[in-house]
N, C-alpha and C positions, 0 to 999 in steps of 0.2 A: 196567288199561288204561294204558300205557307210551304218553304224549305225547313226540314228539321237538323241544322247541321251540325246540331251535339251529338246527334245518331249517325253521323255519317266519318268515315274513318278517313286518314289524310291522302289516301290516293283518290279518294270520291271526291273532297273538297277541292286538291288539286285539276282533277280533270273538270270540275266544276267553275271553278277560275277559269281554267283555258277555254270552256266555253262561255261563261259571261264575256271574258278579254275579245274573243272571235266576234261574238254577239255587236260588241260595244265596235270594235274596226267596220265589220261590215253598213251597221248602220251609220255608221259617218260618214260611207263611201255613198250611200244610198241619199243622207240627206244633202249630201255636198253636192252631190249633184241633179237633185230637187231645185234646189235656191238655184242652181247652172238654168233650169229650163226655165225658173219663173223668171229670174233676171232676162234670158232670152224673150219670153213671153209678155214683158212687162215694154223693153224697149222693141219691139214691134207692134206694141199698141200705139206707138208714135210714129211710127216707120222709122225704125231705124235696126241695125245689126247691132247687137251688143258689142264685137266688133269697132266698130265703125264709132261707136261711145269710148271707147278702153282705150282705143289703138292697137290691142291685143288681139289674136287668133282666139276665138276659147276653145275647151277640153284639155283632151288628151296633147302631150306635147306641145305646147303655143308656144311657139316663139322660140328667140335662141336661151339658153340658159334654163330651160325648163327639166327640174326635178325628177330621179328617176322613183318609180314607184318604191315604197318602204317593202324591204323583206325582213326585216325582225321586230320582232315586237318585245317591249319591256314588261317584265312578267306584270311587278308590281306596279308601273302606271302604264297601262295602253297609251297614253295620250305621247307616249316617248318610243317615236318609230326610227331605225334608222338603214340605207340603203345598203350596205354592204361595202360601200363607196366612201374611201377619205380615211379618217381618222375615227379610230372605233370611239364611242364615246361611254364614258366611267359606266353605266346602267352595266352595259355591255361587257365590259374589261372585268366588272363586281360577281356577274354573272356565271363567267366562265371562269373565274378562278374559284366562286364557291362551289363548284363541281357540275356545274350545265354547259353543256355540248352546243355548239352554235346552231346546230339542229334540232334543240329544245326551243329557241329562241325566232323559231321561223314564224311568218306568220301564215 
């Protein structure tokens, strides 16, 4: 699939970003938790609970101290999420002083 993005003017490249950035979160969420069912899948070929190997709960919430889900995403690297929680971090603080709204920044 051949994009021509010298023809495309900066609110198409933009909203084009926020759909790759969308693309690229979701599929992480998709494979992270592929590897979840074969790790289950693999230590029950032995009998056992993944669980029961970790010492850990798995999913969603396991344990104490467990991570709240990411609600902002960093334009420029997806890979830098943060929860809304703590200490804003520079992506963020860079963000909203170059004139984006913390609700540009949602995922």
């Amino acid at each position: 699939m051949a994009v021509k993005l010298e023809k495309m003017n900066r609110s198409e490249l933009e909203a084009l970003r926020s759909d790759v950035d969308k693309a690229i979160v979701d599929l992480r969420k998709k494979e992270k938790q592929d590897a979840l069912s074969a790790a289950q899948k693999a230590a029950a070929e032995f009998g056992f609970s993944l669980e029961e190997l970790t010492g850990k709960r798995a999913g969603k919430g396991a344990g104490k101290g467990s991570k709240s889900e990411a609600k902002y995403l960093n334009p420029e690297n997806p890979t830098q999420t943060w929860t809304g929680k703590g200490r804003q971090p520079n992506w963020f603080k860079a963000a909203v002083s170059g004139g984006k709204s913390a609700d540009d920044l949602l995922i």
